[in-house]
MINUBA-584326 format. One line per 8 residues: their letters; for each residue x negated, y negated, z of C-alpha. Coordinates in steps of 0.05 Angstrom, whole numbers, plus 5000, padded with zeros to 4 digits. Example, Ala and Ser with C-alpha at 12.3 -4.5 7.8 and 13.67 -1.06 7.14 Angstrom:
2
AS) 4754,5090,5156 ~ 4727,5021,5143
//
This chain:
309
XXXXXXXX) 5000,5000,5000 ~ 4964,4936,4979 ~ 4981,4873,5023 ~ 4980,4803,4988 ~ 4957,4739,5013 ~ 4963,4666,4982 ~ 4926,4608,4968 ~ 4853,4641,4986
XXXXXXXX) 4791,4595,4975 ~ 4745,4641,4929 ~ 4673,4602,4943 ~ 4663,4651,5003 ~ 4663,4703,4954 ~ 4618,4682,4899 ~ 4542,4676,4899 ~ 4548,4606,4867
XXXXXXXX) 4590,4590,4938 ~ 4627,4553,4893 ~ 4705,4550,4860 ~ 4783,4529,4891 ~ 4830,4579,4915 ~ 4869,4634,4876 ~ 4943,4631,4881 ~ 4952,4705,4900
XXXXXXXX) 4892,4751,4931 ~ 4893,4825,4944 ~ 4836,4870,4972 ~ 4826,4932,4941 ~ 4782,4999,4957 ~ 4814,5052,4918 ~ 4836,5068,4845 ~ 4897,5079,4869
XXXXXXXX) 4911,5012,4898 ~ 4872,4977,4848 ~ 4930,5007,4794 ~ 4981,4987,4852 ~ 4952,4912,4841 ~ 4954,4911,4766 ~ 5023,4944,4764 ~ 5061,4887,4815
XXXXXXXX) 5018,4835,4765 ~ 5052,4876,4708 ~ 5119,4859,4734 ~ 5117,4790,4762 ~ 5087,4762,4689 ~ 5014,4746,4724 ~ 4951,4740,4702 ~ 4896,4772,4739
XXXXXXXX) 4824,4769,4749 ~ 4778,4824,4787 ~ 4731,4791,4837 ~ 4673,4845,4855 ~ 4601,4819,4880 ~ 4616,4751,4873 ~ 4556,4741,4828 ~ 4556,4727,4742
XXXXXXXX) 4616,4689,4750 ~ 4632,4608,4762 ~ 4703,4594,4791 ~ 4737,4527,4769 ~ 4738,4472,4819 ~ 4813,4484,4814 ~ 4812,4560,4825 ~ 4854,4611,4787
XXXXXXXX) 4938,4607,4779 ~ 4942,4680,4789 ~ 4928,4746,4829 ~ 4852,4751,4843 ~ 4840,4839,4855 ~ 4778,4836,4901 ~ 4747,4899,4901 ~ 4716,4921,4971
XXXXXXXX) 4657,4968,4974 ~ 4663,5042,4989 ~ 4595,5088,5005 ~ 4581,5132,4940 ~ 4584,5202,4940 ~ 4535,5266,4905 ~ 4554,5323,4862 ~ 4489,5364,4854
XXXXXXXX) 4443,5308,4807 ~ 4514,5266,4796 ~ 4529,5207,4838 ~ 4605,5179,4831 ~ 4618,5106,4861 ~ 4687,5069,4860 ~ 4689,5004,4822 ~ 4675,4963,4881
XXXXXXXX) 4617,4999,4904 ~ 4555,4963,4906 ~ 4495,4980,4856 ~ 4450,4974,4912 ~ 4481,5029,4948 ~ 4482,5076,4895 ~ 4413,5066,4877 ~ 4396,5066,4958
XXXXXXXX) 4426,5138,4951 ~ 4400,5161,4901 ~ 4333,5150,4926 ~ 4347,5188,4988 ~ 4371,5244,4945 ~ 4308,5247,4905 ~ 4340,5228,4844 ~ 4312,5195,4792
XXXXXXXX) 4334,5138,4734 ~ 4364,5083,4776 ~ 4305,5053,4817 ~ 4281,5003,4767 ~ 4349,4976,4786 ~ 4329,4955,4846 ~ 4352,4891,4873 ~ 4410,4880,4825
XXXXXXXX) 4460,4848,4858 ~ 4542,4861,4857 ~ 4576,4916,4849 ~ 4587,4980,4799 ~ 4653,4955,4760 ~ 4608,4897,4737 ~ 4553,4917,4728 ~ 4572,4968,4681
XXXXXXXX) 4613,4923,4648 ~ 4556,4875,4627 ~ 4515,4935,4619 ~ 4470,4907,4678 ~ 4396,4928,4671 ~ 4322,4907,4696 ~ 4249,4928,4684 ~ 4270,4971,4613
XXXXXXXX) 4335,5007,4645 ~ 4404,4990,4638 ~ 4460,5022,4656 ~ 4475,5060,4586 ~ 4413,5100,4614 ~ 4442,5127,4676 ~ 4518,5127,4664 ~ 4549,5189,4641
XXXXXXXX) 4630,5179,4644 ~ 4668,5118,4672 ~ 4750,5123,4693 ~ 4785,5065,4665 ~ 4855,5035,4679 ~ 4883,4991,4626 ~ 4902,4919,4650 ~ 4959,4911,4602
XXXXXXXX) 4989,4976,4598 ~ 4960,5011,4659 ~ 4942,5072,4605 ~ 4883,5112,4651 ~ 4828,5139,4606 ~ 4754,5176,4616 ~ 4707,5140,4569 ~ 4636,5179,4554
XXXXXXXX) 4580,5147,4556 ~ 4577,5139,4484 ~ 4653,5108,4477 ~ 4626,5059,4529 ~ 4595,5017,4464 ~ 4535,4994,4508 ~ 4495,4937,4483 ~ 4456,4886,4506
XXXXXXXX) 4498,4855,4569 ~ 4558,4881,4542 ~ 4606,4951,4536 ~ 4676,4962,4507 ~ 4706,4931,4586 ~ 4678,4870,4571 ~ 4725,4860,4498 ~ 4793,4903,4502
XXXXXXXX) 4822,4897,4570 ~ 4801,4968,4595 ~ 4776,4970,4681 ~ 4727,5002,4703 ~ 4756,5045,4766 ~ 4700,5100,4776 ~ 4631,5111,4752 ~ 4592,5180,4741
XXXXXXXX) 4514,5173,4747 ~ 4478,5230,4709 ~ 4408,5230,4751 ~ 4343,5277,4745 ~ 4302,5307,4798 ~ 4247,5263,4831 ~ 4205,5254,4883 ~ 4236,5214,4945
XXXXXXXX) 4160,5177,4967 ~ 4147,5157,4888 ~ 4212,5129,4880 ~ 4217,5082,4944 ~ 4150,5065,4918 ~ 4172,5040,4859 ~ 4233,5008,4882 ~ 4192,4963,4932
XXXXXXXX) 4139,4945,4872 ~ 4211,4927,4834 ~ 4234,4883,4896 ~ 4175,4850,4896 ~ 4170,4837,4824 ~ 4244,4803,4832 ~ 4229,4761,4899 ~ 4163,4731,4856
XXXXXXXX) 4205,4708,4806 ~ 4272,4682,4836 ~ 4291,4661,4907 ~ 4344,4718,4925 ~ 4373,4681,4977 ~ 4387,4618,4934 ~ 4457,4600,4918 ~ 4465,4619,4851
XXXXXXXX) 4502,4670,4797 ~ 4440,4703,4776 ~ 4409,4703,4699 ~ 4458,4652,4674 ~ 4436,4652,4602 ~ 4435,4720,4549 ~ 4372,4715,4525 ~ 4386,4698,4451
XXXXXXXX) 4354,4730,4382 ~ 4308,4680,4353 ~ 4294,4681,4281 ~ 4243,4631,4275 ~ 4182,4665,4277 ~ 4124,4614,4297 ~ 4171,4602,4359 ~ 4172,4673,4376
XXXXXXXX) 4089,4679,4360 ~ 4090,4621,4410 ~ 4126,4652,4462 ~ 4081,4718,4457 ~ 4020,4681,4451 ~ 4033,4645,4521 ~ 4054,4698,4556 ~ 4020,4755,4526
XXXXXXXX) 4086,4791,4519 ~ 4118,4823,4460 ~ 4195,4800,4432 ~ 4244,4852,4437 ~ 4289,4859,4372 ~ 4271,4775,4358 ~ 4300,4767,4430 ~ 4258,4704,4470
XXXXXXXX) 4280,4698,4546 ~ 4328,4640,4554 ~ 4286,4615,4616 ~ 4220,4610,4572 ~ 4262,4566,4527 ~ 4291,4519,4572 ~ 4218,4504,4605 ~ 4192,4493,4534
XXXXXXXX) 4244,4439,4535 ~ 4220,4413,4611 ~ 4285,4423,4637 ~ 4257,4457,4711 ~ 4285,4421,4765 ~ 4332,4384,4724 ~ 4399,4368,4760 ~ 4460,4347,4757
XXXXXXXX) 4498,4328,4814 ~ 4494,4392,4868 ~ 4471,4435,4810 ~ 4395,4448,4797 ~ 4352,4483,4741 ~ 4315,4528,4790 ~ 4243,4505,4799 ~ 4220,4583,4806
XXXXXXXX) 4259,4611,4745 ~ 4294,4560,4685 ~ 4355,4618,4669 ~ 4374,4599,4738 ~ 4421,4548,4758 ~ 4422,4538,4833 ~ 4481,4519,4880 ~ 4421,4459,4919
XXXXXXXX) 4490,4453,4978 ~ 4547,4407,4951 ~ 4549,4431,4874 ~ 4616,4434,4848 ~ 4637,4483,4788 ~ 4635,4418,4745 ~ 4566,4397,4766 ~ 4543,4469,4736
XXXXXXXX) 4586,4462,4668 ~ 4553,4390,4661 ~ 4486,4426,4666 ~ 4495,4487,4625 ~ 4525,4441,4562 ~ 4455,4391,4574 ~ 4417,4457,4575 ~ 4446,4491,4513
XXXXXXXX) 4450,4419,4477 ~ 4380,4410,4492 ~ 4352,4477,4479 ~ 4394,4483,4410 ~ 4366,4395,4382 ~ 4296,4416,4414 ~ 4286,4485,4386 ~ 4340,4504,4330
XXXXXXXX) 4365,4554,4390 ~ 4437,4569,4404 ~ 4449,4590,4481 ~ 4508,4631,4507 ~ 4521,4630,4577 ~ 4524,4704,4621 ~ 4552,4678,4671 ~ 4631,4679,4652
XXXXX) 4666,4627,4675 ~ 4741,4641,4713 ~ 4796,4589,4720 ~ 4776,4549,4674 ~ 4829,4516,4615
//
């Protein structure tokens, strides 16, 4: 039985800590109730949004007009090399677990932050894995006509920050991991060194939605020369990191209003205390104007923005 409340401010549960209140919110830790959510939506004519981590999403200053499905976190659970995780489970737990089940594939995911639903929807990933590597079936509940479906990993359409939940209004519910044997002392090894890697580059604490930019294909080929030739890396399929890009322009530090270009890594955009959700969308159009006059460079934001007209 799901119990709703009204008028709740959402901030609290973003990473951004910011973004008004939704009309209607409902708390949610099963499939069942999360179908119990979608189906009163269904019949009062509402439009719904489902509020996991908190984090790759920007909430309008106004809020949402409609019923926001937070999903609560449950503890994972193993089936021989399989892990299965509700929805609202967070990736850190599951790849916690699978560590102290000496399985291996998920520790280079290490420090991720929110929750399975999400992250398989934007096909989350870090250090060369993503989640098309380690998922093997998701359970799906259709927003619209609450049809349930099992989607291999292959119907998934995994690409680069995106999957088939991300375009044609199908929920991720529950998530089967397909893991391999490992050893429990090399993987918390690795999973530290990954930590590490992550704290070096970004302030985890700071106030912020993570990676806000997809790092874009770039076709011009002196700028991607340039961008290996600086930092000795290779380009990925023409793909340039979107926080290289917005240095080259000088744009660290730049703010506007509450909202800041993070000094430590440019594909951030921090929450410095008082930013509202308009300070941020005044940033990330100067960002993407810049980057797209300056280098011939067209942006899209990660980050998806809720509430918004």
């Amino acid at each position: 039985m799901i119990s709703l409340q009204e008028n709740v401010l959402l901030a609290p549960y973003t990473t951004f800590k910011i973004g008004g209140p939704a009309r209607r919110f409902v708390r949610v830790s099963t499939a069942q109730q999360l179908q119990e959510a979608f189906e009163w939506a269904k019949m009062k004519d509402v439009q719904t949004f489902l509020l996991g981590g908190g984090s790759n999403i920007l909430v309008s200053d106004k809020g949402f007009d409609g019923l926001v499905i937070h999903l609560e976190s449950t503890p994972p659970r193993r089936e021989e090399f399989s892990l299965i995780a509700f929805a609202g489970t967070t990736l850190s737990s599951v790849v916690d677990m699978a560590r102290d089940c000496s399985l291996e594939g998920m520790q280079n995911l290490s420090g991720i932050p929110g929750l399975v639903g999400g992250a398989v929807r934007g096909n989350a990933g870090a250090f060369g894995v993503e989640m098309k590597d380690v998922v093997f079936s998701v359970q799906a509940l259709h927003g619209k006509t609450l049809e349930e479906k099992i989607f291999s990993n292959k119907e998934c359409h995994f690409s680069y920050r995106t999957s088939v939940f991300k375009e044609e209004g199908w929920i991720v519910t529950e998530v089967l991991f397909k893991l391999r044997p490992g050893d429990k002392e090399k993987l918390a090894k690795i999973m530290e060194d990954v930590v590490a890697q992550r704290n070096a580059k970004h302030n985890q604490s700071a106030l912020c939605a993570g990676s806000f930019f997809i790092n874009p294909v770039v076709e011009n080929e002196e700028l991607r020369k340039e961008f290996e030739k600086e930092t000795n890396a290779s380009c990925r399929e023409k793909k340039v990191p979107a926080g290289w890009l917005i240095d080259k322009m000088g744009l660290r530090g730049k703010k506007m209003g509450g909202a800041m270009v993070s000094e430590m890594h440019p594909n951030y955009i921090i929450n410095t205390g008082d930013a509202r959700a308009e300070d941020v969308v005044m940033l990330m159009s100067y960002i993407k104007q810049q980057v797209r006059d300056g280098l011939g460079v067209q942006l899209t934001q990660e980050v998806q923005l809720v509430g918004f007209d």
